[in-house]
C-alpha positions as CSV (number, residue, x, y, z in Angstrom):
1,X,107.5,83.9,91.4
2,X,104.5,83.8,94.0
3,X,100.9,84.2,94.0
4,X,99.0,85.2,96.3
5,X,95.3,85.9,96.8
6,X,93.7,88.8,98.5
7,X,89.8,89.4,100.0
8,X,88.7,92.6,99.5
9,X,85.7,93.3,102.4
10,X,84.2,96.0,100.5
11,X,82.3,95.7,97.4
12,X,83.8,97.4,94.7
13,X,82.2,98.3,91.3
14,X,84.1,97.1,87.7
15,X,85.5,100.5,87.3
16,X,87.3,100.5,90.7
17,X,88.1,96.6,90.4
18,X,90.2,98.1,86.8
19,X,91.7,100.8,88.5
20,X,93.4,99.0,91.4
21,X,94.5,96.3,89.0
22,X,96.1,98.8,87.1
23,X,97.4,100.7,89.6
24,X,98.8,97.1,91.4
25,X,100.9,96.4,87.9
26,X,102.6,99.7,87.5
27,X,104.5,98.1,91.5
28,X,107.9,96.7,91.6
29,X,107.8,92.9,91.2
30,X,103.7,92.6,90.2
31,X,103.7,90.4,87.1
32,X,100.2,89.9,87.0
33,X,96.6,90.9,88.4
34,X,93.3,88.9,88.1
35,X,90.1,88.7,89.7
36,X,86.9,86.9,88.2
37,X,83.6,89.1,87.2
38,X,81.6,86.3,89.3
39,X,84.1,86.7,92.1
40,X,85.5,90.6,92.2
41,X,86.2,90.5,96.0
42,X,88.6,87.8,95.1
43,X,92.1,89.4,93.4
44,X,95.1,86.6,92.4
45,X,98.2,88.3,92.0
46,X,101.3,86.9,90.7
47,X,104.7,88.6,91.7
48,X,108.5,88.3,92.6
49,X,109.1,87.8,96.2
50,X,113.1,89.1,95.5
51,X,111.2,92.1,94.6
52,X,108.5,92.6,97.1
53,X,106.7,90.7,100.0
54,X,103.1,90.0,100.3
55,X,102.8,92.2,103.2
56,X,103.5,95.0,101.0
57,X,100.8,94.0,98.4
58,X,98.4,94.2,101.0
59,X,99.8,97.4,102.6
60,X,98.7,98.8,98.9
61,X,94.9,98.2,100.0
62,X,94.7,99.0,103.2
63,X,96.4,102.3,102.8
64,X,93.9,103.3,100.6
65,X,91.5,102.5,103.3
66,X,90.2,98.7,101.9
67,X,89.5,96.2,104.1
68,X,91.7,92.9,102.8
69,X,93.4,90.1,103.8
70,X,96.2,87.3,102.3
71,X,94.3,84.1,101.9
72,X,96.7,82.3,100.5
73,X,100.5,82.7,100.1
């Protein structure tokens, strides 16, 4: 298992913050989404890297035209 933590650019409101969450669990290999009320442009997500990669996370945002980048992983 990794985890991994993405910057969103935009600012998102709560309802979109739940929606990509959700959307981000229903993946291959996601175990878990958070990201902190105080801190929503900050999302830690847990995962299997036999599963899928990082870049692919990622690719999940930007395809839906965020701005976001891996801080840590």
């Amino acid at each position: 298992m990794s985890d991994i933590t993405i910057h969103i650019d935009e600012t998102l409101d709560t309802a979109t913050i739940l929606a990509l969450q959700n959307e981000l669990t229903q993946l291959e290999g996601i175990r878990n989404v958070k990201s902190q009320e105080k801190r929503p442009h900050l999302m830690v997500i847990n995962y299997d890297s036999k599963l899928t990669s990082s870049e692919d996370i990622l690719l999940n945002f930007t395809s839906q035209g965020l701005h976001a980048e891996l801080i840590g992983f």
